[in-house]
C-alpha positions in Angstrom: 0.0 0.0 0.0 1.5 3.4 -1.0 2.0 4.9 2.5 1.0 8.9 3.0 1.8 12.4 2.2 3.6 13.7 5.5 3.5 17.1 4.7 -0.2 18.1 5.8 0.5 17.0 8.9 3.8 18.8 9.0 2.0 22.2 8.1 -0.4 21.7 10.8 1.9 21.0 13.5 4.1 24.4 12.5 1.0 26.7 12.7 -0.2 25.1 16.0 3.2 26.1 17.2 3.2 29.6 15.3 -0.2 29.8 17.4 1.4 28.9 20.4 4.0 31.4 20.7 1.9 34.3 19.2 -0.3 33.8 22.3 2.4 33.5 25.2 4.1 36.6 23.8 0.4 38.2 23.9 -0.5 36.8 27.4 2.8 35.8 29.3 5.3 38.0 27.5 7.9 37.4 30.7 8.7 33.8 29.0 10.1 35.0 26.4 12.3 37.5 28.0 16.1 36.9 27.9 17.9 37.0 31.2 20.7 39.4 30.2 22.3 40.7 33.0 22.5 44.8 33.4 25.2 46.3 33.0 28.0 47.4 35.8 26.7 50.7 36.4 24.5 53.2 34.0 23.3 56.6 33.7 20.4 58.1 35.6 18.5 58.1 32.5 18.5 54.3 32.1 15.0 52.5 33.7 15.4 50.2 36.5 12.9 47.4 38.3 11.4 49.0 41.1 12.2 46.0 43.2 15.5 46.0 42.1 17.9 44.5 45.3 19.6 47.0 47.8 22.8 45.2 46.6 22.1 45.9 42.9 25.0 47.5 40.6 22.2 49.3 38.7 19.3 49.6 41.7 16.1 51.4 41.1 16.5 55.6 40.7 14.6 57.4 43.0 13.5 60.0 39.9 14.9 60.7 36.7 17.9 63.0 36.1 16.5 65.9 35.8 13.5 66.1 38.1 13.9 67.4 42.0 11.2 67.0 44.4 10.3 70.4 45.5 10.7 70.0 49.1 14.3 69.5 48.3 17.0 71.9 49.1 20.9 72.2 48.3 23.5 69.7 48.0 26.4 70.5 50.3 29.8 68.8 49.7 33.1 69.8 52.0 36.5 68.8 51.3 37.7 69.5 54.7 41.6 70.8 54.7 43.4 67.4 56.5 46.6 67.8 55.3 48.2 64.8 53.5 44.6 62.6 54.1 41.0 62.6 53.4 37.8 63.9 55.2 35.1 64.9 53.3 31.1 65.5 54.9 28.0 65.7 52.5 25.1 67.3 53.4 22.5 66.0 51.3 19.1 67.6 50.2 16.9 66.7 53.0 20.2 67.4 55.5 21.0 63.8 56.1 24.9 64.0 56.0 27.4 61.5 54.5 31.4 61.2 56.0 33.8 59.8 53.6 36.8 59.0 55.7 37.9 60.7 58.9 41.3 62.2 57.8 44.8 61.0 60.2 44.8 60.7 63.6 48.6 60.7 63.5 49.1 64.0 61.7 49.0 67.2 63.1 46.0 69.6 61.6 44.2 66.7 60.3 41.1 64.8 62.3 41.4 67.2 64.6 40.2 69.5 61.5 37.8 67.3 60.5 36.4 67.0 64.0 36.1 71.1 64.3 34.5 71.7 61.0 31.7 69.2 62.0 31.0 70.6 65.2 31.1 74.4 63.1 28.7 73.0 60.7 26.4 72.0 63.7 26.5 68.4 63.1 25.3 66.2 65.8 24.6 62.6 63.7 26.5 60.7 61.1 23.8 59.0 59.2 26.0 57.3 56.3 30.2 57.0 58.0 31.9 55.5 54.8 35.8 54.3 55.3 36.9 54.0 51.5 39.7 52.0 52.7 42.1 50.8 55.8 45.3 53.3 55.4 46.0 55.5 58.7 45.5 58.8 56.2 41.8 57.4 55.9 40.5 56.0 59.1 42.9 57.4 61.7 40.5 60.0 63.2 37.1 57.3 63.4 37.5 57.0 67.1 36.8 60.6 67.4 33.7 60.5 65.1 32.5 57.2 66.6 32.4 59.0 70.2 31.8 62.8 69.7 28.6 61.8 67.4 26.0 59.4 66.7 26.6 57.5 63.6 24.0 55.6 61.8 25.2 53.2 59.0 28.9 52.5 58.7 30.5 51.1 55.1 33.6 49.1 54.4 35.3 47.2 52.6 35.3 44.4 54.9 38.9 44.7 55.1 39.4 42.2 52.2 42.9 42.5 51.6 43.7 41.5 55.4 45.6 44.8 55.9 46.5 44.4 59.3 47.2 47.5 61.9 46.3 49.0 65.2 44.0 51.9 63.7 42.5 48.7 61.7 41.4 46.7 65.0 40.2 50.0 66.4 38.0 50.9 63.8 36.5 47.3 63.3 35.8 47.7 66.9 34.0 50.7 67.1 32.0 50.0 63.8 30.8 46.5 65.0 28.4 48.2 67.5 26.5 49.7 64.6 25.1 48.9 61.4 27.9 47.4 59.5 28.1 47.0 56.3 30.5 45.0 54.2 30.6 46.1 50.4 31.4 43.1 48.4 30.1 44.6 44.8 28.3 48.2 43.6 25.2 48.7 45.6 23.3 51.9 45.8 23.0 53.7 49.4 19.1 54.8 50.8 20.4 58.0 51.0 16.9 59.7 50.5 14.1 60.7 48.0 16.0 63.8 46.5 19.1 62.2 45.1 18.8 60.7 41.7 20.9 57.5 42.6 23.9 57.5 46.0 25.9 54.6 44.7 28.7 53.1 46.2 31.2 51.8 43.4 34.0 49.4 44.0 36.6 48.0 41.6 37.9 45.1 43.5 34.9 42.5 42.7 37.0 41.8 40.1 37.4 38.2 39.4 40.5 37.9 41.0 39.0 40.2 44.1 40.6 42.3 46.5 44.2 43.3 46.3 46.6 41.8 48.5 47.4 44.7 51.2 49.9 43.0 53.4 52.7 46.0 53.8 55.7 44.9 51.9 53.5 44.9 49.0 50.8 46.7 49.6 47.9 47.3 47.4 45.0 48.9 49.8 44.5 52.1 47.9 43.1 49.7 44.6 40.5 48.7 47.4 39.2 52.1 48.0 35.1 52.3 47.5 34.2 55.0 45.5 31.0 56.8 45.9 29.0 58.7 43.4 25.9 60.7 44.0 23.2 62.2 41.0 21.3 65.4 42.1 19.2 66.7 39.2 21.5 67.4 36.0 24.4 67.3 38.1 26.7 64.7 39.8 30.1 64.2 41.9 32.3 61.1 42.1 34.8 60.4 45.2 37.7 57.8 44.5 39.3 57.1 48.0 42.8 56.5 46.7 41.7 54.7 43.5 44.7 54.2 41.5 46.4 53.0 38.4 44.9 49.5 38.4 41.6 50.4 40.5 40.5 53.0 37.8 41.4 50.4 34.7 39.4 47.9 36.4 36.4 50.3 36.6 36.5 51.0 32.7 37.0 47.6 32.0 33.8 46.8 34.0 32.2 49.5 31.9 31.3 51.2 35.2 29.4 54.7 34.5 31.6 57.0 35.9 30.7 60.5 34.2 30.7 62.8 36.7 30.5 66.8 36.6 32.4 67.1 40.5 35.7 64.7 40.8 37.6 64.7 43.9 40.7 63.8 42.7 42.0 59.8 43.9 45.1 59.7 46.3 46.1 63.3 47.3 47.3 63.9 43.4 49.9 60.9 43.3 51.8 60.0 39.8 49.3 56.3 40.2 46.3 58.0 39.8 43.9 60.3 37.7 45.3 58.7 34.3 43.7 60.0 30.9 41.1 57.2 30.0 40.2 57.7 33.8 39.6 61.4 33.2 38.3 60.7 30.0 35.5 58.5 31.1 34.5 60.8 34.3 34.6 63.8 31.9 34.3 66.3 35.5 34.5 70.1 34.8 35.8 70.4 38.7 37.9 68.9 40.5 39.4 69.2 44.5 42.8 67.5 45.8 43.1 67.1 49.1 46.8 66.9 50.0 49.9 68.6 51.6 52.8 69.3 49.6 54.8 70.0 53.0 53.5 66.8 54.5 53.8 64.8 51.6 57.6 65.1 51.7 57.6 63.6 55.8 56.1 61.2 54.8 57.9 59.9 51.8 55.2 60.5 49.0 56.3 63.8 47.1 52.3 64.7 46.4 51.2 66.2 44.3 53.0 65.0 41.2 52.9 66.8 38.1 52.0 63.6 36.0 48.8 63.1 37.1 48.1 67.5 37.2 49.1 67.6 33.4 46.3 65.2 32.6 43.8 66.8 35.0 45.0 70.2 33.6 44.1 68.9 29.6 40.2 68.7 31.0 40.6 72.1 33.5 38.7 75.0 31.8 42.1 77.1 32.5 41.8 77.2 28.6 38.7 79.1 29.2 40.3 81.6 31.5 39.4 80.5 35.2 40.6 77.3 36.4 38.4 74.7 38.2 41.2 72.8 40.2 41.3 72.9 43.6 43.8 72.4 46.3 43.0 71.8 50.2 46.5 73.0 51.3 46.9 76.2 49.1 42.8 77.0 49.4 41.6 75.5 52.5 38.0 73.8 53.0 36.7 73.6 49.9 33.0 74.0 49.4 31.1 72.8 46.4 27.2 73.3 46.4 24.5 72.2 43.8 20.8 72.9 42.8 20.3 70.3 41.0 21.1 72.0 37.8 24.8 73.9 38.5 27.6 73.7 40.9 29.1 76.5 42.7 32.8 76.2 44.3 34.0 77.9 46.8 37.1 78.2 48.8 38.9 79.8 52.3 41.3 81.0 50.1 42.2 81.7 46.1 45.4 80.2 44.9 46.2 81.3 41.1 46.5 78.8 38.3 50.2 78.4 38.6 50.1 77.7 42.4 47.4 75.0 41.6 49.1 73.5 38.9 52.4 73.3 40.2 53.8 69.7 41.8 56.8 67.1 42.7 58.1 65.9 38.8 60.3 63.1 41.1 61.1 62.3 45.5 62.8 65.5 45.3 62.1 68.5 47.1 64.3 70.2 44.6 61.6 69.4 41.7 58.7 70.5 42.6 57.3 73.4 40.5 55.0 74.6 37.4 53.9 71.6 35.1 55.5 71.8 32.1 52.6 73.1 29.8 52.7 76.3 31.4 56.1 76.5 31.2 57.1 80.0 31.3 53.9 81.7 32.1 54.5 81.1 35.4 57.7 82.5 35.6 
């Protein structure tokens, strides 16, 4: 017997399929959805899942970009004058306030600064204490914050590269008695309603993780969180002591790092601020906290010329005014938004050649004018 065309029954099975799928894209479209991970970090502008996790690297926005709730105020960012260390207080919109570091407790002029221009600025709580990393320069004068105010939420690193010292143990010790958080990968802060997005940015969830930060061969400052905050059209990026390898890590993640306010990683060393870096934040302004007297104690010849030539090829000296700042030639430096501009100001005005001019070597003999303003300075 001459067995049967298959082909009817072919056609029939393909449209019952064709059927099939038309109707789950129609009534269960999540199905079909790829699961492609987000990326690293984006722009405000990007959507996010409203029940996006706390931990997320590209959690939900609180509003878009360019909107500001109108019970929100200014955003107030200090770079308090430490000398060769960080200390840097936030005062958000709604007056919560953020501390990035604590400046040294070894170094004369430095927590104790910090400590004063608090108590000036009236501040009695701490809600968000960030430690970027475990170097003295850093965390030296926590003790002082941890007793002379109430802190709220403290974030670490979780000292993942086991860097081991006295100031280390005394911190860990303090900070255990609050809420203590350990930040293993990008995760945006609850900051408040009027910020766009306050995320916390790291480069060492690498696959390799944290750099080893033992002290013959110490890598700490590539541990540094980074934090960067969105206020309306406008936005600000700290680095800790980000350097060389932290801030290739963070393009090569394809982290979103454009930023209008940069305060410049590791007090101006040669091993940070490199061009791509600067290339990919794109800032208009920046502020260096360091010491150029200090910085020679203490071995480090900061701030070095390298890393001032590249941040002078994005400076808008070309424009006439320059938008570098330095915390040992200008003091506290004060840098307040709107939500749609930022406005700088400092104790004290240094001209472009005093800002510009740094160590080109460990010699005390070499510090001076970076070479493309050669002899306009003279």
């Amino acid at each position: 017997m001459p067995s049967r065309s298959k082909t009817p029954v072919l056609i029939s099975l393909i449209l019952i399929l064709i059927i099939v799928i038309v109707l789950l894209a129609v009534f269960y479209p999540s199905i079909l959805q790829l699961n492609i991970p987000p990326p690293k970090n984006a722009p405000e502008t990007n959507p996010h899942p409203a029940n996006a996790s706390p931990a997320s690297t590209s959690g939900p926005l609180n509003h878009s970009a360019s909107e500001i709730p109108s019970s929100c105020g200014l955003l107030r960012v200090y770079v308090i004058n430490v000398s060769q260390a960080d200390a840097i207080l936030i005062i958000t919109p709604s007056n919560r306030t953020i501390m990035i570091d604590s400046g040294s407790g070894m170094k004369k002029n430095s927590s104790t600064n910090a400590l004063a221009f608090l108590k000036k600025m009236g501040v009695a709580r701490i809600d968000y204490l960030i430690a970027t990393h475990y170097h003295e320069d850093h965390i030296g004068g926590m003790n002082s914050m941890f007793k002379d105010f109430d802190i709220g939420t403290v974030y670490d690193n979780g000292n993942c590269g086991n860097y081991s010292s006295v100031t280390e143990v005394s911190f860990q010790g303090y900070a255990l008695s609050h809420d203590f958080i350990h930040v293993k990968t990008d995760m945006d802060m609850p900051a408040e309603s009027c910020l766009a997005r306050a995320q916390l940015i790291v480069a060492y969830d690498r696959p390799e993780g944290c750099w080893n930060s033992n002290k013959d061969t110490s890598n700490e400052n590539d541990n540094s969180i980074l934090l960067r905050l969105a206020y309306g059209n406008t936005s600000f990026l700290f680095t800790g002591d980000c350097e060389a390898d932290c801030e290739a890590e963070l393009l090569k993640q394809g982290t979103y790092l454009r930023s209008d306010f940069l305060k410049v990683g590791h007090h101006g060393s040669a091993t940070s601020s490199t061009q791509p870096f600067l290339d990919a934040v794109g800032a208009e302004y920046f502020a260096i906290s360091t010491d150029k007297a200090r910085s020679v104690t203490d071995g480090y010849y900061h701030p070095r010329q390298a890393s001032l030539s590249n941040i002078f090829s994005h400076d808008a000296f070309a424009q006439g005014a320059s938008h570098t700042f330095r915390t040992d030639l200008e003091g506290d430096i004060a840098a307040v938004s709107d939500g749609s501009a930022i406005t700088i100001t400092a104790a004290a005005n240094a001209a472009a050649c005093q800002i510009f001019s740094g160590y080109s070597s460990s010699s005390v003999s070499s510090y001076g004018p970076i070479p493309a303003l050669g002899s306009s300075c003279n």
